[in-house]
C-alpha positions as CSV (number, residue, x, y, z in Angstrom):
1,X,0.0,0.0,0.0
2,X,1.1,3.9,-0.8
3,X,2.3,5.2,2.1
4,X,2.1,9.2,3.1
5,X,5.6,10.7,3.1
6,X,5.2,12.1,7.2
7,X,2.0,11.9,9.4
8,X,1.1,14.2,12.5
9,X,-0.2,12.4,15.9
10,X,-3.5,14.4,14.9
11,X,-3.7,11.9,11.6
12,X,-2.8,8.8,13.3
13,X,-5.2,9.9,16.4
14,X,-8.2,10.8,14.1
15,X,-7.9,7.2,11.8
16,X,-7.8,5.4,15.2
17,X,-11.0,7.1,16.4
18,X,-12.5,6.9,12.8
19,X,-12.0,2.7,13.1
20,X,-13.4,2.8,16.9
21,X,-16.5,5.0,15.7
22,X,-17.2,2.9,12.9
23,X,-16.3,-0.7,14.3
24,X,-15.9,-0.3,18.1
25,X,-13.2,-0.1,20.6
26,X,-12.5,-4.1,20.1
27,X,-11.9,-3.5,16.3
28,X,-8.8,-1.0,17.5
29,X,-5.6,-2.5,16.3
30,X,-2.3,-1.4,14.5
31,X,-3.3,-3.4,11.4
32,X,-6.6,-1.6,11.4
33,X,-5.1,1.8,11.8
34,X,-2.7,1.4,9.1
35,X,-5.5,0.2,7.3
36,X,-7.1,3.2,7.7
37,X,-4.2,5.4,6.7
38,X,-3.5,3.0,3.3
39,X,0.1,2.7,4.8
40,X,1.5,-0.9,6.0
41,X,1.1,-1.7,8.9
42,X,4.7,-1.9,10.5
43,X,5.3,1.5,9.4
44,X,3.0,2.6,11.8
45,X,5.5,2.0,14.3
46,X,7.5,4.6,12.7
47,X,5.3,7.4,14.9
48,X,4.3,5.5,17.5
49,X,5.9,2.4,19.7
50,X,2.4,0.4,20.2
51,X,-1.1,0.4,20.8
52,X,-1.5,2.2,24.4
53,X,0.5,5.2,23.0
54,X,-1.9,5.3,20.0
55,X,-4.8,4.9,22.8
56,X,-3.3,7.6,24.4
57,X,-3.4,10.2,21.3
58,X,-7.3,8.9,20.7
59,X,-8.0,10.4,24.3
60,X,-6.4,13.4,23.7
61,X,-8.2,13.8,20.6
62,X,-11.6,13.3,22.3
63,X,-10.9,15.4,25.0
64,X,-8.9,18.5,23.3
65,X,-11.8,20.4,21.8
66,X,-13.5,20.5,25.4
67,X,-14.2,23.9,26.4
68,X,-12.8,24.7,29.2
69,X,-13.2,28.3,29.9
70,X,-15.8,29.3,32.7
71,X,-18.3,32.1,33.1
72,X,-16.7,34.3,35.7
73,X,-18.4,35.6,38.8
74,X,-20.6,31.9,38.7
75,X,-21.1,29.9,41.9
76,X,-17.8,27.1,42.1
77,X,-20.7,24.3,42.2
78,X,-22.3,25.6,39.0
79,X,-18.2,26.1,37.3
80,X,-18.1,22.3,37.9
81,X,-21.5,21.1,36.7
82,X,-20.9,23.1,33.5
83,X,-17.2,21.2,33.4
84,X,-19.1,17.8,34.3
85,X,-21.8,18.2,31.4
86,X,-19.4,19.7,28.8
87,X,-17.1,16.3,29.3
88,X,-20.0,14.2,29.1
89,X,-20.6,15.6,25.4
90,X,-17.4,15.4,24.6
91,X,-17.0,11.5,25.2
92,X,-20.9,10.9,24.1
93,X,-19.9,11.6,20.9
94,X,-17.6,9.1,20.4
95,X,-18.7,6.6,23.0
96,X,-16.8,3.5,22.7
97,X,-13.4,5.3,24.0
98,X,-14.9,5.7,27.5
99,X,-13.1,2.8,28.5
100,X,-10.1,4.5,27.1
101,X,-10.8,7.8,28.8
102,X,-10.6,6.0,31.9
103,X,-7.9,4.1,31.7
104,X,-5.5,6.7,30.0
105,X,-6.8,9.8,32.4
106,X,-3.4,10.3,33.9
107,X,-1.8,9.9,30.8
108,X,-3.7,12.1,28.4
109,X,-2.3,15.7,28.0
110,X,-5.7,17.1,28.0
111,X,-7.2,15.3,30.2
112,X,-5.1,16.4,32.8
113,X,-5.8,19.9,31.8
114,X,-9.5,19.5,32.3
115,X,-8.8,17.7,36.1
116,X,-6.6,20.8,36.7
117,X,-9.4,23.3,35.6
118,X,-11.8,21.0,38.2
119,X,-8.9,21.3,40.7
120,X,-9.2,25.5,40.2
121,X,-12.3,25.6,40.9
122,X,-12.6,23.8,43.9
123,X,-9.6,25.8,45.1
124,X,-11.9,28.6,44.7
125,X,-14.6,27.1,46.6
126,X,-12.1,26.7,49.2
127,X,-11.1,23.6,49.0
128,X,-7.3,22.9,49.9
129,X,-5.3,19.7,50.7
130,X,-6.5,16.0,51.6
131,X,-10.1,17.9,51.4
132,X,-9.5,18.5,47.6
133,X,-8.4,15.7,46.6
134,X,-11.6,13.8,48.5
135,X,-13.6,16.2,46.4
136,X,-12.0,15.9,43.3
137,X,-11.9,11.5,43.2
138,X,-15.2,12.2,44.1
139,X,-16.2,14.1,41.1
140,X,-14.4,12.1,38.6
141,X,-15.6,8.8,39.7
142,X,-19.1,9.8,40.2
143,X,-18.5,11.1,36.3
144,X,-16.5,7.7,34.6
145,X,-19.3,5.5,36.3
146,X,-22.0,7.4,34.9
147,X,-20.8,7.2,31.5
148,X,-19.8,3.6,31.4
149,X,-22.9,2.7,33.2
150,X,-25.0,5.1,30.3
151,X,-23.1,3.5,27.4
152,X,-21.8,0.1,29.0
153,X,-23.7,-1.3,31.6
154,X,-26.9,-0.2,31.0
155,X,-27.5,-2.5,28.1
156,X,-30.0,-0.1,26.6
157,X,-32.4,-0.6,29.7
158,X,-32.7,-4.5,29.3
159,X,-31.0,-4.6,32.6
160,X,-33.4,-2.4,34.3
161,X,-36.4,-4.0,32.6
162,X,-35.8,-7.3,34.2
163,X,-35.3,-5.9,37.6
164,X,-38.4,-4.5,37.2
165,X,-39.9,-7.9,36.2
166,X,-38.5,-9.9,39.4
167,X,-40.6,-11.1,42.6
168,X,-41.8,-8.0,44.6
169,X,-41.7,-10.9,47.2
170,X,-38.3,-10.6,47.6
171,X,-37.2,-7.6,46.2
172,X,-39.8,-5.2,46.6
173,X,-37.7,-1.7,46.6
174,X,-35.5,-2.9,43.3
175,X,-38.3,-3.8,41.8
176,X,-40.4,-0.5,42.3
177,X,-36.9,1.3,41.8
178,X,-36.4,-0.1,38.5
179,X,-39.6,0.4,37.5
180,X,-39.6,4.0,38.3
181,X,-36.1,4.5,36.7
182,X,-37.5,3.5,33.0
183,X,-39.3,6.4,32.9
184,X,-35.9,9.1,34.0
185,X,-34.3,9.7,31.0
186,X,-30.6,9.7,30.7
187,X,-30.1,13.1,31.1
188,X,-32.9,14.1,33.8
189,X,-30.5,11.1,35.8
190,X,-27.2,12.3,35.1
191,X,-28.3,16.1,35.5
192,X,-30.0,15.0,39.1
193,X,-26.4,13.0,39.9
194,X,-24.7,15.7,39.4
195,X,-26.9,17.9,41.6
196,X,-26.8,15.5,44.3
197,X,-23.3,14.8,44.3
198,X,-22.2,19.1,44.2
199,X,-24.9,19.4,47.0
200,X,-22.7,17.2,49.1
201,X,-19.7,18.9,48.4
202,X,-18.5,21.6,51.4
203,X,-15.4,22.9,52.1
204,X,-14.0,22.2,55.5
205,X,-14.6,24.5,58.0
């Protein structure tokens, strides 16, 4: 195959996400990539020394177009709901990297820039020390589990469906629980989450 005298990380990162969009995170491999990029597939290894570093440059491409400037003279807790609902979009529209988003957080250039902007903020709401990083784990594990639960676990509701259909006998509250959760939309849940969990959030005394 013709292969493309020099490549940028932005044109190896955007045929990897344009084989996990089409064919899902499990169809992800060098071969596919340089598939993808009509080059073989050992060349690949030219710009990049294996898969996780290609993983890596998939994150950041996600991630990088994530707004991350704030409205100034806003409450800290609304700062971070607008940071926890702009992230959401961002990995909704490619939702087969979440798995990749969470493994590769530390990793990711601009991941690490939006955790630092959450990390602001909650300095501002005067959080400082062993309190922010509490606050901040908090935040971005309520955040991963929601999206792999939305576009993972969920199973597009089949899961909740047969909770619902299970003896009230012996599990009465699942059972009315799940029945009452098939009619919260996704967003009305993650939007109340997110309230919930910024409720709970105070700054030590």
């Amino acid at each position: 195959m013709p292969r493309p005298r020099s490549l940028t990380t932005a044109d190896l990162a955007t045929a990897a996400l344009a084989v996990i969009d089409r064919d899902g995170l499990a169809a992800l491999t060098m071969r596919a990539v340089a598939q993808e990029l009509r080059m073989a597939t050992m060349a690949l290894y030219r710009y990049v020394a294996d898969r996780e570093q290609l993983e890596v440059l998939v994150v950041d491409l996600v991630m990088d177009p994530l707004d991350l400037s704030l409205p100034a003279g806003t409450d800290w807790r609304d700062r971070l709901s607008l940071l926890l609902h702009r992230m959401r979009d961002a990995v909704a529209a490619h939702p087969e990297t979440v798995p990749l988003v969470l493994r590769h957080r530390q990793a990711s250039v601009a991941t690490m820039r939006y955790i630092e902007t959450t990390l602001a903020v909650l300095t501002d709401g005067g959080f400082d020390g062993a309190a922010r990083v509490i606050a901040q784990r908090a935040i971005i594990s309520f955040l991963l589990g929601f999206l792999q639960n939305e576009h993972y676990a969920s199973l597009r509701g089949q899961g909740t469906a047969a909770m619902a259909a299970m003896s009230t006998d012996e599990f009465p509250l699942l059972v009315r629980t799940a029945g009452e959760a098939r009619s919260i939309s996704v967003d009305d849940e993650f939007r109340g989450g997110v309230e919930i969990v910024l409720r709970g959030l105070r700054p030590p005394d």
